[in-house]
C-alpha positions in Angstrom: -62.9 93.6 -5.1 -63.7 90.3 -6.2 -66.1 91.5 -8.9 -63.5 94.2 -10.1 -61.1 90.9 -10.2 -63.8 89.0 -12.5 -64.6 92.3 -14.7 -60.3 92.5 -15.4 -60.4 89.3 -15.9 -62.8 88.6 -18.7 -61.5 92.3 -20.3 -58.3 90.7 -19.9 -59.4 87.0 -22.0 -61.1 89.1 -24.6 -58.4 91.2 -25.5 -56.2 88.1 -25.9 -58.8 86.2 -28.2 -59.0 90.0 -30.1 -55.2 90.1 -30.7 -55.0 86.4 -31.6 -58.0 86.7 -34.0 -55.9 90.2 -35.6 -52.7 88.1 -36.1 -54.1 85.1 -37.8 -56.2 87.8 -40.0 -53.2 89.1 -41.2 -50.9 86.3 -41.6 -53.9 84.3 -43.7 -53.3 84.4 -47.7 -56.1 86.9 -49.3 -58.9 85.0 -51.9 -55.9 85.7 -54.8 -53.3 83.8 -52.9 -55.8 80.9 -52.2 -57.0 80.7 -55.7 -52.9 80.2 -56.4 -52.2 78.0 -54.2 -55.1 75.5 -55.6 -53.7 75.6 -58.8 -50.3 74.6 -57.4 -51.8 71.6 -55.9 -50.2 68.3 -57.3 -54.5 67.5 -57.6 -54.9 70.3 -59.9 -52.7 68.4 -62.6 -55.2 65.8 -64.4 -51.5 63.5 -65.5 -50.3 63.4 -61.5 -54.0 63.1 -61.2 -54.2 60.0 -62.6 -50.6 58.7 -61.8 -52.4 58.9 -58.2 -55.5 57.2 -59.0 -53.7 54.1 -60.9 -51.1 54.0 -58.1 -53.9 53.9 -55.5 -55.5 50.7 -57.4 -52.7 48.7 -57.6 -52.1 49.2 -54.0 -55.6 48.6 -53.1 -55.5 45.4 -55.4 -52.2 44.5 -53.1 -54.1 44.9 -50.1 -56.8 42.6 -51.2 -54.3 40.0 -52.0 -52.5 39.9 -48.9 -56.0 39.8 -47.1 -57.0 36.9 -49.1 -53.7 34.5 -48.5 -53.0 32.7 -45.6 -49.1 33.3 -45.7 -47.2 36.1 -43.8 -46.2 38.2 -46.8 -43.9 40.3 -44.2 -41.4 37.6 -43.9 -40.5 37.6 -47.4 -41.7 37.2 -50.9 -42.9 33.3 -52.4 -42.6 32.1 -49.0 -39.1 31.8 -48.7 -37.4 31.2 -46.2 
């Protein structure tokens, strides 16, 4: 009995994993639909591209200026008070 239980069991867990692995197969987007959907991307533009990488800089070069002070820049600008 208890092998029957097992052998029900594990026929049981791999029809699940079978019917979740059908359902995501046909939900997912074909190679067509993933090739548009790249193009889509706000990376695929080389302008917002490069709106990105110039608006990464200048936070990056924030960063490194708030590292390098000794003043709490969160309580306000110029150290007022």
């Amino acid at each position: 009995m208890s092998a029957m239980r097992t052998m029900l069991a594990s026929i049981g867990l791999v029809g699940v994993v079978g019917v979740g692995y059908g359902m995501w197969a046909m939900i997912s987007p074909g190679e067509e639909r993933k090739r548009e959907m790249l193009k889509n991307l706000p990376e695929a533009n080389p302008l917002r591209m490069e709106e990105s990488r110039r608006r990464n800089a200048l936070m990056l070069q924030v960063l490194k200026e708030a590292a390098e002070t000794n003043e709490n820049i969160a309580r306000g600008f110029g150290g007022q008070k």
